[in-house]
C-alpha positions as CSV (number, residue, x, y, z in Angstrom):
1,X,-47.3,-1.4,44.4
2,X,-45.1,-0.8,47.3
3,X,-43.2,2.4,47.3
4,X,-39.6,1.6,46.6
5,X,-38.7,5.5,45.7
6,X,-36.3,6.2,49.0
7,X,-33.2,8.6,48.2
8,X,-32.8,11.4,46.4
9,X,-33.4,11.9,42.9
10,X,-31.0,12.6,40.7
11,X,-30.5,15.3,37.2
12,X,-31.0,14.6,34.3
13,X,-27.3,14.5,33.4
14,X,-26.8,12.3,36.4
15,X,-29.6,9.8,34.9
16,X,-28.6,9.3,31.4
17,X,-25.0,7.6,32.1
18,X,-26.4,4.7,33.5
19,X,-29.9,4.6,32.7
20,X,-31.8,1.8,31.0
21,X,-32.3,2.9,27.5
22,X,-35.2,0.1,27.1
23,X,-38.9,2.1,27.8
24,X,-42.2,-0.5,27.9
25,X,-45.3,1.5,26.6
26,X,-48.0,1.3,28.8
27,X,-50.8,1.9,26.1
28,X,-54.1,0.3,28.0
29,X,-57.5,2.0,28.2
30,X,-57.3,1.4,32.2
31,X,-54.8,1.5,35.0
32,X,-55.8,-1.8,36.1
33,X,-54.3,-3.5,33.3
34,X,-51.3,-1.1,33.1
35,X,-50.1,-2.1,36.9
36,X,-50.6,-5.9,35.8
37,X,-48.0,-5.3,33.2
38,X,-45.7,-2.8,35.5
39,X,-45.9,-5.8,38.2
40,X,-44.4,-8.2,35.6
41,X,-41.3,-5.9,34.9
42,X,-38.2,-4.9,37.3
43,X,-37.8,-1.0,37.4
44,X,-33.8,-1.6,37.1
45,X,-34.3,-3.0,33.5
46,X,-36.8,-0.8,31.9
47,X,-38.8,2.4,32.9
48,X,-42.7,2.9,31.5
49,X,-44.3,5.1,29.1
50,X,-47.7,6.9,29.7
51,X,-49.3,8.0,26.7
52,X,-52.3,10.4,26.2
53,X,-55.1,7.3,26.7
54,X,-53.8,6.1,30.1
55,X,-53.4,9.5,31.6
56,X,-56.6,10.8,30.2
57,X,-58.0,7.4,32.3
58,X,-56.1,7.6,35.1
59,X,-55.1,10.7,35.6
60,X,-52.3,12.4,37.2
61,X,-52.1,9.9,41.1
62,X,-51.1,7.1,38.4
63,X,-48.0,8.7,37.4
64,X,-47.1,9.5,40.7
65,X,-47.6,5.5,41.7
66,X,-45.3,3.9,39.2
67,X,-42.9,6.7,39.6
68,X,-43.0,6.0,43.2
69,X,-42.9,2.3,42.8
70,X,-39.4,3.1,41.4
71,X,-39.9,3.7,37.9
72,X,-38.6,5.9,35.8
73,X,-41.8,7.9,34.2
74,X,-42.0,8.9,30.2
75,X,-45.2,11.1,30.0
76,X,-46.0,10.8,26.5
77,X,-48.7,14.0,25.8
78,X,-47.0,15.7,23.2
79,X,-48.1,19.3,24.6
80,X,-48.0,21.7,21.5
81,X,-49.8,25.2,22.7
82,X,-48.8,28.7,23.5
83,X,-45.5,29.4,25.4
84,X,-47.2,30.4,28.7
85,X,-49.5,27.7,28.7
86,X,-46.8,24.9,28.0
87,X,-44.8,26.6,30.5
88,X,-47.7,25.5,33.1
89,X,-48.2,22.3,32.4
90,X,-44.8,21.1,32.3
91,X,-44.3,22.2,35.6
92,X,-47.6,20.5,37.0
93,X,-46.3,17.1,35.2
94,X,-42.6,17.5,36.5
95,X,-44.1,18.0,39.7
96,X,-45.6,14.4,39.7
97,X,-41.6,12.8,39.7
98,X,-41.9,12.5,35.5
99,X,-38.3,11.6,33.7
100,X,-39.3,12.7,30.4
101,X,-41.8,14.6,28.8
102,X,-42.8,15.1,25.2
103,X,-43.5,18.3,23.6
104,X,-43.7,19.5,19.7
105,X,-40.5,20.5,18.1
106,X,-43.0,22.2,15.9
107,X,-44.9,24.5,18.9
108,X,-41.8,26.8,17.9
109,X,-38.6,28.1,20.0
110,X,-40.4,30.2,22.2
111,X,-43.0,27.7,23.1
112,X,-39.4,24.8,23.3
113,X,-37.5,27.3,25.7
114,X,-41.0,27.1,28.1
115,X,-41.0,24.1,28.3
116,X,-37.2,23.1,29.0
117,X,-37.4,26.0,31.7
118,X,-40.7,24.7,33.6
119,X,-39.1,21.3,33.4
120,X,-36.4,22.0,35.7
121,X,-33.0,19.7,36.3
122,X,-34.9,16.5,37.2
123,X,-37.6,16.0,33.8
124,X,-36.1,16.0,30.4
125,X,-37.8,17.8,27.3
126,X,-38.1,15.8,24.4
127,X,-39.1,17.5,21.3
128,X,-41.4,15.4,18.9
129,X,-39.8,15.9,15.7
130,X,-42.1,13.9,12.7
131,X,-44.6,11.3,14.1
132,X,-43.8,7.8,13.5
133,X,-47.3,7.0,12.0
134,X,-46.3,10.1,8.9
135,X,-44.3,9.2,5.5
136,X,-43.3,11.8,3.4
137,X,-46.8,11.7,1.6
138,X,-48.7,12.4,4.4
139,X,-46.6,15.3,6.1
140,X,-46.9,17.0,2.4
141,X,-50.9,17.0,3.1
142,X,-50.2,18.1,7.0
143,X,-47.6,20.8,6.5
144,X,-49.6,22.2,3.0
145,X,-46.3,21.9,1.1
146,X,-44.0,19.8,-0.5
147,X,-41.6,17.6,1.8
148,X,-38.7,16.1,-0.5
149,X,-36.5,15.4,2.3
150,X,-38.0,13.9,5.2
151,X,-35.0,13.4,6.7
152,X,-33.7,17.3,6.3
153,X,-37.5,18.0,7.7
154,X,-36.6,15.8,11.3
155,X,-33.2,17.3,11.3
156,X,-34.4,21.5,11.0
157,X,-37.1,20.5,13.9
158,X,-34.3,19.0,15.9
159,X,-32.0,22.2,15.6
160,X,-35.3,23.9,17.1
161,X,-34.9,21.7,20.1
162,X,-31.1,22.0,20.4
163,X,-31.2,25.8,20.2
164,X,-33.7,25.5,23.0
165,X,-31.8,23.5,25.8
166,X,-34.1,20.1,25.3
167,X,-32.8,17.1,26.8
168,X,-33.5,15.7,23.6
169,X,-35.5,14.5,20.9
170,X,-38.1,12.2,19.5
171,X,-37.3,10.4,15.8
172,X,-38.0,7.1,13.6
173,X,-34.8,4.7,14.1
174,X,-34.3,5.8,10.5
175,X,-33.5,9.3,11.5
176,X,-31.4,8.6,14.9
177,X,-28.1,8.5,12.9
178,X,-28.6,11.5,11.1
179,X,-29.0,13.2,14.3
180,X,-26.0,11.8,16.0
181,X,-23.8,12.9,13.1
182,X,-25.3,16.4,13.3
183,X,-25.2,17.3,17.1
184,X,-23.3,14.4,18.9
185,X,-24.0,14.1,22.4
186,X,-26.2,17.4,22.5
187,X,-29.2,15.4,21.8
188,X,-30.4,12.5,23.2
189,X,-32.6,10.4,20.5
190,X,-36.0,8.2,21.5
191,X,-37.2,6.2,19.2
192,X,-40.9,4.7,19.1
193,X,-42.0,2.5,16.6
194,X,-39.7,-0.4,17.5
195,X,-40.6,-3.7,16.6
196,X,-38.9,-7.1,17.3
197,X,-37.2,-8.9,14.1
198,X,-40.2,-10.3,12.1
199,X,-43.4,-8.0,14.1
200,X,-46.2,-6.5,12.4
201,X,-45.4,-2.5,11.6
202,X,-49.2,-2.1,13.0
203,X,-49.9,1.3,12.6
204,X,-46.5,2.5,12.0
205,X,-44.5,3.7,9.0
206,X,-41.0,4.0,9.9
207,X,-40.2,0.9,12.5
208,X,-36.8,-0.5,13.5
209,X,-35.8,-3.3,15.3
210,X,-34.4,-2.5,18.6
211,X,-30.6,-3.3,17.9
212,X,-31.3,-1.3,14.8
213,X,-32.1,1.5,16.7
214,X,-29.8,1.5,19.3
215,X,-27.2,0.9,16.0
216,X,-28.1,4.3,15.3
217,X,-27.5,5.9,18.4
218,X,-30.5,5.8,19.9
219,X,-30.4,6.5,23.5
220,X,-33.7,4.9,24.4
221,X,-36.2,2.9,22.6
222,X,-39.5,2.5,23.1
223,X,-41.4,-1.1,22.9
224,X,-45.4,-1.1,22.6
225,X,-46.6,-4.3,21.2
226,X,-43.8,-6.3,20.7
227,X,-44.4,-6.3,24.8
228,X,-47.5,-5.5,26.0
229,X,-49.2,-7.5,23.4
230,X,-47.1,-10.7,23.5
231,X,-48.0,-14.0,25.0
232,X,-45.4,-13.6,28.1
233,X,-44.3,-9.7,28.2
234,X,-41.5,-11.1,30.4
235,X,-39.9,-13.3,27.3
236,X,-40.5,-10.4,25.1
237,X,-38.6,-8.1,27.2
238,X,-35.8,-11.1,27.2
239,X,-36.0,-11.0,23.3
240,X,-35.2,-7.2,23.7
241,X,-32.6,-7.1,26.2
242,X,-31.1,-10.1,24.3
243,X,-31.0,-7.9,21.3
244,X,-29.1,-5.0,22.9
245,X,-26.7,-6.9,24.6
C-alpha cells in the first residue's frame, strides 16, 4: 500500500468535525486478508479497526502501514491494567499514528487519567463502558451483584471517563442517547455491534442498525460483518453510507 500520509496530523479536536464517523472492522486472523479488504475501501469514506486478533498476528508494523496508507487507525485492545502500566502502553500504540484507542472504563480513574495523558493531543481515549456481547444477566454473574439498570451501569462508567478527560466512550446504540442527554458534546459515543436492517446479531446482544445509531448520537459506528463478511464489501459499505445519508 503506497504511503499517502504527507502533511501534518492534526488533534483530536481538529479530527472529529469532519471526520468519517463510518469505522470497517478489520477482524481476520492474518494481515494478508486484512490489506485485501483495506485495498477495496477509500480512506476518505471510512477508517479501520484493529482488534486484539489482528494485532496479536501482525503486530505493531501493520498499524503503522494502514495508518500510513492514510487511514485513520482504531486500535481496539481494550487495555485494563495498573495505572503505570497503561500509561506505557498507550504511549507505545500512540506512537504508531493510532486515532483511537480503547481502554476499560472499569480499570478505574486513576488507571482512565493514565491513559488520556500517555495518549497525547493526536490519539483519542475511548473508555469501554459494558461489552456489547453482555445483557443484564450476564454482567450480574461478571460484576457478582445485581445489575437492575443496565443502562444507569453504562452511564456511572461513562462519568468515570468524563471525569478523566477521554475523548470518549464505547456503548451499545441502545445506550448512545442516554449518553448524549447526560454529557452533550463532552463525549464522543462508538458504537460496535452495528448490523445492516435484516443481519444476523451473530454474537451480539445489543445491535443497532447504523442509521439507528447515528439516530442516537453516535459519533462513529463500527461495521464487522455486515462488511467484511458480505459478498462485495464495497456494496455493503454503499448500503451503509446510503443509510447515513
Amino acid at each position: 500500500m503506497d504511503d499517502t500520509s504527507g502533511g501534518a496530523r492534526v488533534s483530536v479536536a481538529e479530527m472529529t468535525a469532519n471526520d468519517p464517523r463510518v469505522i470497517v472492522a478489520l477482524d481476520f486472523p492474518a494481515p494478508g486478508e486484512a490489506l485485501a479488504l483495506a485495498s477495496r475501501l477509500d480512506p476518505a469514506s471510512c477508517r479501520v479497526k484493529i482488534g486484539m486478533e489482528l494485532y496479536a498476528a501482525a503486530g505493531p508494523s501493520f498499524v503503522e502501514q494502514l495508518a500510513r496508507s492514510g487511514f485513520g487507525v482504531f486500535l481496539d485492545l481494550k487495555f485494563h491494567d495498573i495505572p503505570n502500566t497503561v500509561r506505557g502502553a498507550v504511549a507505545s500504540a500512540a506512537s504508531l499514528g493510532v486515532r483511537l484507542l480503547t481502554v476499560h472504563a472499569s480499570g478505574g480513574p486513576a488507571m482512565l487519567e493514565a491513559a488520556v495523558e500517555a495518549a497525547g493531543p493526536e490519539c483519542g481515549i475511548l473508555a469501554v463502558t459494558v461489552l456489547t456481547s453482555l445483557d443484564a444477566a450476564a454482567l450480574e454473574r461478571s460484576w457478582g451483584k445485581p445489575v437492575p439498570d443496565l443502562r444507569a451501569e453504562v452511564l456511572r462508567l461513562a462519568g468515570l471517563a468524563s471525569d478523566a478527560g477521554a475523548h470518549g466512550v464505547v456503548c451499545s446504540g441502545l445506550e448512545a442517547a442516554s449518553i448524549r442527554e447526560r454529557f452533550g458534546n463532552r463525549l464522543a459515543t462508538l458504537v460496535p455491534g452495528v448490523r445492516l436492517a435484516g443481519g444476523a446479531s451473530q454474537d451480539q446482544a445489543r445491535v443497532v442498525t447504523p442509521r439507528q445509531a447515528a439516530d442516537a448520537g453516535a459519533r462513529y459506528v463500527v461495521l464487522g460483518r455486515a462488511v467484511t463478511g458480505a459478498k462485495s464489501p464495497r456494496d455493503a459499505m454503499s448500503d451503509v453510507l446510503t443509510d447515513l445519508s
